[in-house]
ZALUMGU-408690 format. One line per 10 residues: for each residue x, y, z of C-alpha. Coordinates in pm, 1 decimal, always signed. Last residue first. Layout:
BEGIN
X Y Z ~ ...
This chain:
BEGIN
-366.5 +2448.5 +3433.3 ~ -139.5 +2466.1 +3115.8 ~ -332.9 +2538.5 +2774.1 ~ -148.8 +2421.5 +2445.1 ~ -18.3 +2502.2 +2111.9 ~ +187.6 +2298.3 +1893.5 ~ +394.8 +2268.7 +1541.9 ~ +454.6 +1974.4 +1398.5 ~ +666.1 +1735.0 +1175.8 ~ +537.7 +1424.2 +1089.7
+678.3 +1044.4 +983.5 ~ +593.7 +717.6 +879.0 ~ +799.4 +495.8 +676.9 ~ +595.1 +282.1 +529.6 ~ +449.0 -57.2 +492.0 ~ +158.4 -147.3 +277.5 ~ -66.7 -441.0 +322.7 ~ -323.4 -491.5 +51.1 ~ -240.7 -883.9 -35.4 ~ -351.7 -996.1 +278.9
-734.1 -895.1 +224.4 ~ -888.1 -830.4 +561.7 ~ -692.3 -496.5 +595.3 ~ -313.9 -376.4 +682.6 ~ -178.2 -32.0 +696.0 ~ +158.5 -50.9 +854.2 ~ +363.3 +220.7 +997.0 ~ +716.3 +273.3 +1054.3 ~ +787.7 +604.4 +1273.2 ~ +1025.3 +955.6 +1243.5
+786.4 +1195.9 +1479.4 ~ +943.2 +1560.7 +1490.0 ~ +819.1 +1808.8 +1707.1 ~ +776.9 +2229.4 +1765.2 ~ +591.6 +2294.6 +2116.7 ~ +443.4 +2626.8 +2238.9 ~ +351.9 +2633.4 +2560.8 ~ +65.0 +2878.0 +2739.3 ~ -80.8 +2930.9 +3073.3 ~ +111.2 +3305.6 +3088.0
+505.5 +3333.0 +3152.2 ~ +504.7 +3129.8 +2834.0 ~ +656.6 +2772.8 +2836.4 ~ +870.4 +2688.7 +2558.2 ~ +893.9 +2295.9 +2411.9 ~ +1145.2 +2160.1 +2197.8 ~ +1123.9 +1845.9 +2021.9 ~ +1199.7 +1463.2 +1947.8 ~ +908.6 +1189.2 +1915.3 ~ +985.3 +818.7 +1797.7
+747.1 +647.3 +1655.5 ~ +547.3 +278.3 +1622.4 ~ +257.2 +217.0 +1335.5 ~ -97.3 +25.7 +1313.2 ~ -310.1 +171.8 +1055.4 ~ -671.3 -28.7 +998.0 ~ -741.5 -7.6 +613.9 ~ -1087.8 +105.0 +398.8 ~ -985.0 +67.1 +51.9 ~ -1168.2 +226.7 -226.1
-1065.5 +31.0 -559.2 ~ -895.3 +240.9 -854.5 ~ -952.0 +441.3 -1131.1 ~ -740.6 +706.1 -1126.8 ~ -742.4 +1088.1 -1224.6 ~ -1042.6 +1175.5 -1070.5 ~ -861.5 +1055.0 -735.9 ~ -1061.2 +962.8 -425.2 ~ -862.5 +926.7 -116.4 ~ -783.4 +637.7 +65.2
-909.7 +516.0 +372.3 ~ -746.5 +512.0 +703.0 ~ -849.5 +392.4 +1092.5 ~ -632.5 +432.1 +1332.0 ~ -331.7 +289.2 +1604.1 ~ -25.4 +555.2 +1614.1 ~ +246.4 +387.1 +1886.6 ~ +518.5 +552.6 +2132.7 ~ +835.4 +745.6 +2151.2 ~ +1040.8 +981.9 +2367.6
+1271.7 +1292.7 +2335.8 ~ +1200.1 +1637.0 +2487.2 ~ +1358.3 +1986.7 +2526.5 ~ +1248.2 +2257.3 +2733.0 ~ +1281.5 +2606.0 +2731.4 ~ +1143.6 +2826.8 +2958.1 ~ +1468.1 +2909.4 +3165.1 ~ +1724.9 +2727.6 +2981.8 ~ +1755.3 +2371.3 +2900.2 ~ +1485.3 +2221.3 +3136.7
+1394.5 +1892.2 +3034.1 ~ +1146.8 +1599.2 +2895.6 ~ +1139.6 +1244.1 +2909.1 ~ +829.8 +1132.3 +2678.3 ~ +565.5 +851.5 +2669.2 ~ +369.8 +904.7 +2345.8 ~ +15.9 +852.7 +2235.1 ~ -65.2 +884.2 +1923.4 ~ -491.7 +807.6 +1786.0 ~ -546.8 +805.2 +1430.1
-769.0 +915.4 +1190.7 ~ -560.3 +882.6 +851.8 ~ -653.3 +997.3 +467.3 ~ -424.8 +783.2 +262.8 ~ -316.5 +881.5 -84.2 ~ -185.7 +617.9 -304.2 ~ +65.5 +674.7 -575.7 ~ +161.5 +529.8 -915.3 ~ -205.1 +432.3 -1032.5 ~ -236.4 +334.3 -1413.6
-127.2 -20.4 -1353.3 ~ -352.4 -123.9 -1039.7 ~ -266.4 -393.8 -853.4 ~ -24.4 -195.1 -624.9 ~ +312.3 -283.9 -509.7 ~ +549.7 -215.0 -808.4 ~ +485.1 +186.4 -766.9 ~ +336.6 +200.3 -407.3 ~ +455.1 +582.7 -351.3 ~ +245.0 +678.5 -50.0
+76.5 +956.0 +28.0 ~ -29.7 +1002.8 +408.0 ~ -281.8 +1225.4 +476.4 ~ -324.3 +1362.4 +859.0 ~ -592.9 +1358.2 +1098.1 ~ -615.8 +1345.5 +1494.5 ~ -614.8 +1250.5 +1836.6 ~ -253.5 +1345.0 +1997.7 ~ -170.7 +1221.5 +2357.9 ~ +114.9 +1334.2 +2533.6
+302.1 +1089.0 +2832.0 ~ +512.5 +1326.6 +3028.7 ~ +816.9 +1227.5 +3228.8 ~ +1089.6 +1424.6 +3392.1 ~ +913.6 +1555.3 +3717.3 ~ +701.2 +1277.0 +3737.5 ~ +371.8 +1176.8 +3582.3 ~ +344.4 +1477.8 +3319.5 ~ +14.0 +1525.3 +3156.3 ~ -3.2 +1632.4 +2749.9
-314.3 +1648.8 +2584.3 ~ -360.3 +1760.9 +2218.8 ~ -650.5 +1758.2 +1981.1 ~ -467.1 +1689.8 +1637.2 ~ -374.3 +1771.9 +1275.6 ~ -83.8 +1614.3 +1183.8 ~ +194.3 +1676.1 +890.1 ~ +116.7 +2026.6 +1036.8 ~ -71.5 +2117.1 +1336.4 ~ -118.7 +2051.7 +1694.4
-412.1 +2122.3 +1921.2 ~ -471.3 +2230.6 +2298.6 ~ -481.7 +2058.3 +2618.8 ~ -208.1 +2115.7 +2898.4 ~ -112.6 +1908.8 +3227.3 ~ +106.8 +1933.6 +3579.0 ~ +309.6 +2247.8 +3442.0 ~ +641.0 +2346.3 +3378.8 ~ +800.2 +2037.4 +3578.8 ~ +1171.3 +2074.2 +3751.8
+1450.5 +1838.6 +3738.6 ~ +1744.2 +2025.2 +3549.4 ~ +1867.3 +1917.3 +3246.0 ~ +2273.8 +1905.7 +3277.9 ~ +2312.9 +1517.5 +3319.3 ~ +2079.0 +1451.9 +2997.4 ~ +2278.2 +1668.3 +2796.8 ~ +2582.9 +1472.3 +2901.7 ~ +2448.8 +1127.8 +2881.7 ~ +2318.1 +1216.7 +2503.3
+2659.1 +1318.2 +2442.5 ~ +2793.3 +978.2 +2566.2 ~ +2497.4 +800.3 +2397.5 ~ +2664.6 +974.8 +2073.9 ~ +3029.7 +896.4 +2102.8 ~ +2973.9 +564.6 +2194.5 ~ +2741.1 +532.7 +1889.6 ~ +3059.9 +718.2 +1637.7 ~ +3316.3 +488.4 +1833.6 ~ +3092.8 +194.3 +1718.1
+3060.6 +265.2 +1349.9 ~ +3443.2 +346.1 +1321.7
């Protein structure tokens, strides 16, 4: 059953793939994102189907580290992230304007955690290493302008000198985007 449902879905995938049409909105766009991430955006396409998109930004992570952390009065952990995303990306034409996108690539930053009044804890300064995929939709204006909605389901470690502070987590964003074509 498991395998008929994955044959059926890389067929589908095959099929919207097949009816995309090769054509590139615009050779490159800056602008920002925001939502789960708050970014500087830059998006470049190297071929008529594939873009790589960069995202420098912030977002806060909370984690749930119940069992994992040191501290008994703590239950959660709130990470403030700077992190860099690139993403390599195969992108589109649905319908005139629209454009849809699927990819993936890597978040490498720099987090701390947040201070809580509430909680007496350690301050942790952690590097953030992390892989994602990227799906979304993209419309181009009829002016120098696209507006891009995304998701970004990932796994992301946060990892320091001290081995026994390494978290794992699922890491994910959902965004909205806004960008200058030239």
């Amino acid at each position: 059953m498991k395998r008929k449902i994955f044959v059926t879905a890389i067929c589908a995938i095959f099929c919207l793939v097949g009816t995309l049409k090769a054509q590139t909105p615009y050779k490159h766009s800056i602008g920002a994102t925001l939502g789960s991430m708050q970014a500087f955006s830059y998006k470049t396409f190297v071929t008529d189907h594939f873009a790589i998109q960069v995202d420098l930004g912030t977002k806060i992570l909370c984690t749930d580290s119940e069992g994992q952390n040191h501290d008994p009065k703590c239950k959660s952990y709130d990470f403030w992230n700077l992190e860099l995303n690139p993403n390599f990306l195969y992108e589109g034409n649905f319908v005139s304007g629209l454009y849809g996108f699927a990819g993936g690539g890597v978040s490498l930053g720099y987090s701390w955690d947040c201070w809580r009044p509430d909680v007496n804890h350690f301050h942790w300064d952690m590097a953030k290493f992390g892989v994602n995929a990227m799906l979304g939709l993209e419309y181009k204006l009829n002016i120098p302008l696209t507006l891009q909605f995304d998701f970004r389901p990932g796994y992301g470690i946060f990892f320091n000198d001290i081995p026994d502070y390494i978290w794992h987590h699922f890491d994910w964003s959902v965004n909205a985007g806004v960008r200058y074509t030239f």
